[in-house]
C-alpha positions in Angstrom: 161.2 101.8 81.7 158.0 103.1 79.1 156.3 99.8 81.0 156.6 100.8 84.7 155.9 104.5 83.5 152.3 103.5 82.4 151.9 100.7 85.2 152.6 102.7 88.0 149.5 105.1 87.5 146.9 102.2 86.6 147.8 100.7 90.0 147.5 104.3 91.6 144.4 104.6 90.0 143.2 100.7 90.8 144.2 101.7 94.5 142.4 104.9 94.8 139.4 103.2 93.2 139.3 100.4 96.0 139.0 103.0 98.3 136.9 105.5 96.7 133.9 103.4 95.4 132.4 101.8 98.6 132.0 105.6 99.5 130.8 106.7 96.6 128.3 103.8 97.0 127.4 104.0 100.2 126.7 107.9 99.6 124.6 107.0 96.3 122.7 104.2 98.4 121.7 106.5 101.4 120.6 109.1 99.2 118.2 107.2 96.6 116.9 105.7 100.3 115.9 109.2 101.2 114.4 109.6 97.6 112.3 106.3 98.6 111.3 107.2 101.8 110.1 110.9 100.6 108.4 109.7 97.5 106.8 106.7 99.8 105.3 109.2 102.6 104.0 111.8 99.8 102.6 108.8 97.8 100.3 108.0 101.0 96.4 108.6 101.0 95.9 111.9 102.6 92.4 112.7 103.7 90.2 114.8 101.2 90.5 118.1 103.2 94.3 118.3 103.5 96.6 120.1 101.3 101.0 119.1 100.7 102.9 122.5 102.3 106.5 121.3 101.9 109.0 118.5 102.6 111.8 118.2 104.3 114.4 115.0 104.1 117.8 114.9 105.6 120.1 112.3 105.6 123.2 112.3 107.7 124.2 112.7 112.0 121.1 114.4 112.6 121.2 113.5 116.4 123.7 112.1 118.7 127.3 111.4 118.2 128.2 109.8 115.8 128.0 106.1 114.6 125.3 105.6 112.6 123.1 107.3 110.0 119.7 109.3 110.4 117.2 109.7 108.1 114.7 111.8 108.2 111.4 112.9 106.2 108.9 115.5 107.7 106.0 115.9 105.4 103.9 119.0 106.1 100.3 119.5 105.4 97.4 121.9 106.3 94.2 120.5 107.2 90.9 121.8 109.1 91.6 121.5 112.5 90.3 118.4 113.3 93.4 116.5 115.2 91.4 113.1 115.9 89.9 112.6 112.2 93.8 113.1 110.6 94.6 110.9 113.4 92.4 108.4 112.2 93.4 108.4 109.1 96.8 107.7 108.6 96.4 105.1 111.9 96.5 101.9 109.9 98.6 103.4 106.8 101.8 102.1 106.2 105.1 102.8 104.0 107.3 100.0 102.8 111.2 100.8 104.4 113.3 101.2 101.8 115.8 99.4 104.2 114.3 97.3 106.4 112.0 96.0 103.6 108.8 96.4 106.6 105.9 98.0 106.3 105.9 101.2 109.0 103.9 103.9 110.3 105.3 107.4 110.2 104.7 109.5 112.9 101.6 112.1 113.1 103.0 115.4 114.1 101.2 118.8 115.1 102.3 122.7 115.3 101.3 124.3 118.8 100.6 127.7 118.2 104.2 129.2 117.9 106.0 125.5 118.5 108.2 123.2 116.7 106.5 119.6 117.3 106.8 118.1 120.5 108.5 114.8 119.0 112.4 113.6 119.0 113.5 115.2 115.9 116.7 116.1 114.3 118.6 119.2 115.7 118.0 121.5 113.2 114.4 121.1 113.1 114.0 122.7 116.9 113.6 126.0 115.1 110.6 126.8 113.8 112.4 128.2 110.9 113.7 125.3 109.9 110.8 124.0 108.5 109.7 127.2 107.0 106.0 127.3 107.4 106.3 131.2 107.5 102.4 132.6 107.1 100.6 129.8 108.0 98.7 129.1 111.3 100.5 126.8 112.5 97.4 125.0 114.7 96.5 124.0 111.2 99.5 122.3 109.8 100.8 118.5 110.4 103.7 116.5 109.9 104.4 112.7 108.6 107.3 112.6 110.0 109.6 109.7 109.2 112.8 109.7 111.2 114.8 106.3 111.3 118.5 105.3 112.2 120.7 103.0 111.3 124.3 101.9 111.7 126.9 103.9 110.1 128.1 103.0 106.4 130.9 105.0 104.5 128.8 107.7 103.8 130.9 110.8 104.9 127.5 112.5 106.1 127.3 109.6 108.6 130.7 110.4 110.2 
């Protein structure tokens, strides 16, 4: 009787665990990917007359319905106006995918006057809130805008 009283509650617990880990670690695994991919797009070469703003990185169903898993980094910086010399710059700069294991471009994203980017983006980023860029001119701001997806894992942001 003492045996199946202690038994019982390992296999409960050897059950639940079966279950619980891949999510755990498929949570754990898409969110060190996010770390990767923000570190990787900030750890760029930024031309000389640029400054960082913010970042932003979610991870998750940013778009669509469901079945699969968004990521997304939008790094902001100011610079001095000139569209076609930060162009230039980042043009032949890429990040390793923390995923894929490829080297990519991120995308090369500008303010317009009182706009969000023109650019496919997550839902929450059509507000110009969102990326809260309050009390700066927006004509001098850009983003590196990494936004990648995938199919869906365990992780219960995915779902």
């Amino acid at each position: 009787m003492k045996k199946s009283k202690i038994i019982l509650p390992i296999l409960a617990l050897i059950v639940a665990g079966f279950f619980i880990f891949p999510i755990v670690a498929d949570t754990t695994t898409n969110s060190n990917h996010l770390r990767l991919f923000r570190k990787r797009i900030k750890a760029l070469s930024h031309p000389d007359h640029s400054e960082s703003v913010t970042t932003h990185g979610r991870v998750g169903l940013l778009i669509g319905m469901g079945n699969h898993c968004d990521f997304f980094v939008g790094h902001i910086r100011s610079f001095d106006g000139n569209k076609v010399m930060i162009q230039n710059h980042y043009k032949n700069l890429t990040f390793l995918n923390p995923i894929t294991k490829n080297h990519e471009n991120c995308d090369i994203l500008f303010f317009e006057d009182d706009k969000t980017p023109t650019s496919y983006l997550p839902y929450e980023f059509d507000s110009l809130d969102a990326w809260q860029v309050k009390g700066h001119d927006l004509t001098k701001l850009y983003v590196l805008s990494i936004f990648r997806s995938y199919d869906a894992n365990r992780d219960f942001r995915c779902r």
